[in-house]
C-alpha positions, 0 to 999 in steps of 0.5 A: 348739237354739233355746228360746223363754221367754215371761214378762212378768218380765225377770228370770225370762226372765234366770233361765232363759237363764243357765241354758239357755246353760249347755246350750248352748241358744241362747235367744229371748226375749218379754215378751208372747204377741203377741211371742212369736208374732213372735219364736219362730215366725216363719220366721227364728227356729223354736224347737225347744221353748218355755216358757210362764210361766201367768200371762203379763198379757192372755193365757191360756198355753193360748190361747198354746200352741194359737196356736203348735201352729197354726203350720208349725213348732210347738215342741215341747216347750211347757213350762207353767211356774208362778208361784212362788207362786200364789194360790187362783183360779190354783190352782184353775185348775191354774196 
């Protein structure tokens, strides 16, 4: 199964893909959604679910994962993954 971790912090992106290859998972990686969009749907690598990190610079995870959905092969699951520590107005919002 391939897993798509979208975050603009390359240490959460590492985090998570040592844990995931302890699953047996085989994992992608984008530090931007413009890259996510190329690197998690493009035909050559479909994942089979993607995790979203909500407060991901210039972009809004929703408008992200709706981008996704609209592909051929959308991941699915797409897993929302909070901030550590989120401030008021990202709490607020629901992120």
């Amino acid at each position: 199964m391939k897993c798509l971790l979208v975050d603009d912090l390359e240490e959460t992106c590492w985090r998570c893909r040592r844990f995931l290859q302890r699953q047996d998972v085989q994992i992608l990686t984008a530090r931007s959604g413009s890259q996510a969009l190329g690197t998690g749907c493009s035909s050559t690598h479909v994942a089979a679910c993607a995790s979203l990190d909500v407060q991901i610079r210039r972009w809004m995870a929703s408008e992200l994962a709706e981008l996704m959905r609209e592909r051929e092969d959308p991941p699915d699951p797409i897993i929302f993954v909070p901030p550590v520590r989120a401030t008021q107005p990202s709490r607020l919002q629901g992120i």
